[in-house]
N, C-alpha and C positions, 0 to 999 in steps of 0.2 A: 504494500500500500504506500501511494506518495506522501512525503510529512505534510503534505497541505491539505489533503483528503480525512472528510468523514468519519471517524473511528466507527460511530454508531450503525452506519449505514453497513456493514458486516451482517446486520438484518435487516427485513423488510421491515417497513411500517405495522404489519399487521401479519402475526402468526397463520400459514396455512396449515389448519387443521379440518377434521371432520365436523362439521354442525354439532353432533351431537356431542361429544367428546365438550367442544366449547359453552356445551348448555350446561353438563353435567357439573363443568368445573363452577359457571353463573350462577348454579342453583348451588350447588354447598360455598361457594362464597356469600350468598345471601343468608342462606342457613347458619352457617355459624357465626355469622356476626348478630345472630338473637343468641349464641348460645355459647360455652366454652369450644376449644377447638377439641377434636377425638386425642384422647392420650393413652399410649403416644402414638403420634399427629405420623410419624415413619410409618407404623405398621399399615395405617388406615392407609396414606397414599398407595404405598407401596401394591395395598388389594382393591384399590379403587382404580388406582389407572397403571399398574405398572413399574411404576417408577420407585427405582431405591434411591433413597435422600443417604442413605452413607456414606461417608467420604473423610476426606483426610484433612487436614491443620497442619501443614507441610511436613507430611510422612507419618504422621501421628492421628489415629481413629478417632473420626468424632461423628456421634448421631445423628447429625445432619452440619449440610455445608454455613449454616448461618450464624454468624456469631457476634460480637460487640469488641469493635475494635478498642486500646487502651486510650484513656481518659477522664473525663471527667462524672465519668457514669458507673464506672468499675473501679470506686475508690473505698469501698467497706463492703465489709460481708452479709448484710443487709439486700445490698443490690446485688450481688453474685447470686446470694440465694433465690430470692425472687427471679432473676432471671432465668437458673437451673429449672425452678419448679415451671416457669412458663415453657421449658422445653430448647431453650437455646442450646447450639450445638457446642456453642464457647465463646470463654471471656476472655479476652486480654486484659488484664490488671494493669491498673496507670501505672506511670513508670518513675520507677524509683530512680533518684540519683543516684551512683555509687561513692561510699564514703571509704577511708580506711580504720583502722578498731579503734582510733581516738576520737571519730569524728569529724577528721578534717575532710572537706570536701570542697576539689580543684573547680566544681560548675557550682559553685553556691547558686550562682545569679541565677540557675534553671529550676530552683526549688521553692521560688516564689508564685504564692497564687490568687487568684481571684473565684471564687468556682461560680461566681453569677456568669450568666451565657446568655446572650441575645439570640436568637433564631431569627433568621431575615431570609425573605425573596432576593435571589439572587440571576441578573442576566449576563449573559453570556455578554460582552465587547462585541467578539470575536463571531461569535455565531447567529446571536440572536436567543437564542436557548433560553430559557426559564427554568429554573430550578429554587435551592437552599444551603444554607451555609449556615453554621454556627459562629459564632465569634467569639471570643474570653479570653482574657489574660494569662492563664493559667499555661506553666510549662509541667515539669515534674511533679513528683511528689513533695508536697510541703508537710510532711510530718517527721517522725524522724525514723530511720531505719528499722530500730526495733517493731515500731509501729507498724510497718511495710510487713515487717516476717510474721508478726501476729496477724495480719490480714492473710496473710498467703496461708498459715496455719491455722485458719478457722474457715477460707473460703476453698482449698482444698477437697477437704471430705466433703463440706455441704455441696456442693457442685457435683463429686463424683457419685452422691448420693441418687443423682438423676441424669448418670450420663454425660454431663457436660463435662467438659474439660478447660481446666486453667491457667493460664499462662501468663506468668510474671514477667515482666517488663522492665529493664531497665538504660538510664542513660548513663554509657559509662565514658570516660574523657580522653577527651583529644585534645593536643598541644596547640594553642593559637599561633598566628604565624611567626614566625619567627622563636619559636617556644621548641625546647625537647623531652620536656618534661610529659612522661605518658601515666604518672601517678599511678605506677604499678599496684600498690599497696593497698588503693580503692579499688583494682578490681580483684585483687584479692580476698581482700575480705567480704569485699559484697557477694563476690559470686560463692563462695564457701559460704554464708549467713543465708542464700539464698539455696543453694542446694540441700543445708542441714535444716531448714524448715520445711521446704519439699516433703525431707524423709518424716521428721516426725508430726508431720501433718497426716499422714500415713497415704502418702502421692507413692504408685504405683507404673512400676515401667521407668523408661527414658520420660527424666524431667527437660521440660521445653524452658528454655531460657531465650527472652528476642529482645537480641541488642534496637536500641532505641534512640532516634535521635529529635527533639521536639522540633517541627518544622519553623516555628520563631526564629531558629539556629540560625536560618538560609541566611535571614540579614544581620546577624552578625557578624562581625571583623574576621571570625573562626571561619563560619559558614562562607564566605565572601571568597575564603581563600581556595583557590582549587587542588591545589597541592595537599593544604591542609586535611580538605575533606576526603580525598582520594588515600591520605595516608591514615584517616581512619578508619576509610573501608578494609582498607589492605592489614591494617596490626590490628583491630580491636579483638576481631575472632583470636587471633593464635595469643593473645594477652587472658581471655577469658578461659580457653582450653588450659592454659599454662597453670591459670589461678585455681580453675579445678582439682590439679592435681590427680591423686587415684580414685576418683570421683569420675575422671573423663569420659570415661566408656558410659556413662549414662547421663548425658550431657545431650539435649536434644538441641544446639545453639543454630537461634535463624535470626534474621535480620531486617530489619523496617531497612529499606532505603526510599530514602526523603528526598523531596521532589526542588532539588538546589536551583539560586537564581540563573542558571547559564544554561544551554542550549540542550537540544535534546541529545544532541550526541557525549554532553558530557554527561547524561544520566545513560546512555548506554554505555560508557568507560566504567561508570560504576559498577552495571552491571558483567562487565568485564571482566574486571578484578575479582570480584567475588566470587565466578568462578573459574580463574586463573590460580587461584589460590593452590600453597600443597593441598590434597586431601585431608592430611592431617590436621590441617589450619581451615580448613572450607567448612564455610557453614551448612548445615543441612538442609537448609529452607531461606527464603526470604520473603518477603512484605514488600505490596507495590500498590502505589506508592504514597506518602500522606501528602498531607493539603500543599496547596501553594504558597505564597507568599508576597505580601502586599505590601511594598514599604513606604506606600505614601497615605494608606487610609488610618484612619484613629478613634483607637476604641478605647473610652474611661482615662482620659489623659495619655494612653501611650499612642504614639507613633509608630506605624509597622505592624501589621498582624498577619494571622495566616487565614484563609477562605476556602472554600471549596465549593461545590458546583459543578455545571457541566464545564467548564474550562478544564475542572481537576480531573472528570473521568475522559474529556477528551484528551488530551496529553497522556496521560496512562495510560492510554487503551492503542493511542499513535507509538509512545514507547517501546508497549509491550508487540506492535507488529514489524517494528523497527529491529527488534529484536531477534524478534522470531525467523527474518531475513538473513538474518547474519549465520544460521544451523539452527544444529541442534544442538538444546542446552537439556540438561539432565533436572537441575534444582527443583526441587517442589516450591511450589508460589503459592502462595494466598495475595486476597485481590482485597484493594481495597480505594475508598475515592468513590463519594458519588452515588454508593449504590442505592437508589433510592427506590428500584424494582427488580421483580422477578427476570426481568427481561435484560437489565444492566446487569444482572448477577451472572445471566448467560453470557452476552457481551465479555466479562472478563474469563468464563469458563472456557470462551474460543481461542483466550489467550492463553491456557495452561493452567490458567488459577482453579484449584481444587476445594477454596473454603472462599469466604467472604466477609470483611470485616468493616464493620457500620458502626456511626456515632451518631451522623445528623438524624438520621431517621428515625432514630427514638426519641427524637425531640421536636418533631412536627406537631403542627396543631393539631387539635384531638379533630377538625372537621376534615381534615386530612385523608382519615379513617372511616371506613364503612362502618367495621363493629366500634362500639361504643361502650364495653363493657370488657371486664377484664385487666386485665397489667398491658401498661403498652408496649411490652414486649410481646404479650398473645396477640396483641392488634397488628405489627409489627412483620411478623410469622402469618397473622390470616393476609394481609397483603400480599407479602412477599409470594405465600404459594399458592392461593388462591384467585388473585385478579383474574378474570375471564380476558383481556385483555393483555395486561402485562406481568401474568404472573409466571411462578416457575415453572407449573404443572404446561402450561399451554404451552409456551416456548422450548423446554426438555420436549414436547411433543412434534414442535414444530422440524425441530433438528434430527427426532429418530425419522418424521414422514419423509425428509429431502435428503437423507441418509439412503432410506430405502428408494427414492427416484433416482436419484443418481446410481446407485448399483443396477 
């Protein structure tokens, strides 16, 4: 696909499927927005239309592809809970900063927050497009580390309680320019204080660990540097593996990569490097891609925020076929940017993404929403698989009918 071409338009406007098929999905979209959704909501599609919703969280089982990217929404075990029991496939938990065992910690400035959020209409410049964006201050976690482990060890079990799965997040540091200091010692301890809560939270299997970077970063002197951000993609895995120690073999490490101020070829250098990498230093997974970054709009006295929209999934979605031109790459992906339906969620499934990870979307107005009852994380879930329209069920249908035309 050319960089100035339509990412979206990889589908049509309108799913061709069978009449009926499109009635059946109409009607239990109507139907369950008077009622809970079926639990669990897997088994029912699965014998309703076919379709298994299982799927992976870059290489790792989770109950279905849908899940809450990290934030301001997965920051206490309150909302993990509540989201498990609404059936989400998984959380990413806001992202800790890494400190070292005294407390010093090289990204102070990223552990500052605000947790109030604006939800606004957002248009496309560039396109025209209508969409949504969040706004808020907030970078990392602003509590303090123990706080973080005690969250990971209470949200753990409640989640695996219902199948979900959790994965802690964090942002660990990189030298500003001119700087060589990689503060070995914060990711030593963080990553060892995060894997020992793992265990005695009683987290089973390979623990996922996803290096994190808050997309604010871009306009930072740090972020600005390209050197700089390229020699984070390139040491931060083999820095984390290292902190692991005899822990490594169950080390599940993947990677947000954030959607930097420069061109798109240098977010496919990114992607380059990560997997150029030794093996032994490669991460197992990565994250594509978070929000944008806006350094002339101003929200609550600051200057520079980040946004997202269809600008965010069109550049991800141009990225990721930018990419996909260059071979084959092997890394498990999760998708994430924008996904604000069943039909964008397929969108980035064309590109390799296996799961999908949401924020704004649980933060739209409740008219938004057909059902009006429930946690709006079930509201969330009847969207996303149910739209007659733009949901999962019709579009996974649309791909196996032109699957089978084409053969």
């Amino acid at each position: 696909m050319a960089p100035d071409a339509d990412p979206e338009q990889a589908l049509p406007s309108h799913a061709d499927v069978p009449s009926d098929l499109r009635e059946k999905v109409a009607a239990d979209f109507e139907r369950f927005a008077q009622k809970n959704l079926p639990d669990p909501v897997e088994e029912y599609v699965k014998r309703t239309y076919g379709l298994d919703l299982a799927s992976d969280y870059g290489g790792l089982p989770v109950r279905n592809p849908f899940g809450k990217g990290a934030g301001q929404l997965s920051l206490n075990a309150r909302q993990v809970r509540r989201d498990a029991e609404s059936q989400l496939g998984f959380v990413a938990l806001k992202s800790v900063v890494a400190q070292d065992e005294a407390g010093a910690c090289s990204m102070q400035d990223w552990t500052k927050t605000d947790p109030r959020m604006v939800v606004e209409p957002i248009v496309s410049a560039a396109s025209g497009k209508c969409g949504w964006t969040v706004t808020w201050k907030g970078r990392g976690w602003s509590g303090s580390l123990g706080d973080y482990l005690a969250l990971v060890l209470e949200a753990v079990p409640a989640a695996r309680a219902h199948g979900t799965l959790v994965v802690p997040t964090c942002i660990y540091p990189f030298p500003a320019a001119g700087e060589t200091d990689w503060s070995v010692e914060e990711y030593a301890y963080t990553t060892r204080e995060l894997l020992r809560a793992w265990r005695d939270g009683g987290g089973r299997g390979p623990v996922p660990v996803e290096i994190d970077l808050s997309p604010t970063l871009a306009g930072a002197p740090r972020g600005r540097d390209r050197g700089a951000v390229e020699a984070w993609v390139s040491t931060s895995p083999r820095l984390v593996y290292e902190a692991a120690g005899e822990d490594r073999s169950r080390l599940h490490l993947g990677m947000k990569v954030f959607n930097a101020v420069f061109d798109d070829e240098f977010q496919l250098r990114l992607l380059e490097l990560l997997h150029a990498a030794p093996a032994a230093e490669r991460v197992k997974f990565f994250v594509y891609g978070n929000r944008l970054y806006d350094p002339d709009k101003e929200f609550r006295g600051t200057v520079g925020v980040a946004y997202g929209g269809p600008d965010l999934s069109d550049r991800n979605l141009r990225v990721l076929d930018l990419w996909a031109e260059r071979g084959a790459h092997t890394l498990p992906r999760v998708g994430t940017g924008n996904i604000h339906s069943g039909k964008m969620a397929v969108q980035y499934l064309l590109r390799g993404c296996t799961s999908f990870a949401m924020h704004t979307l649980f933060q739209l107005p409740p008219d938004e929403f057909l059902m009006k009852r429930g946690t709006r994380t079930e509201r969330v879930l009847h969207r996303l698989l149910f739209d007659p329209r733009d949901g999962f069920i019709v579009w996974m249908a649309h791909l196996g009918r032109s699957a089978v035309t084409a053969a």
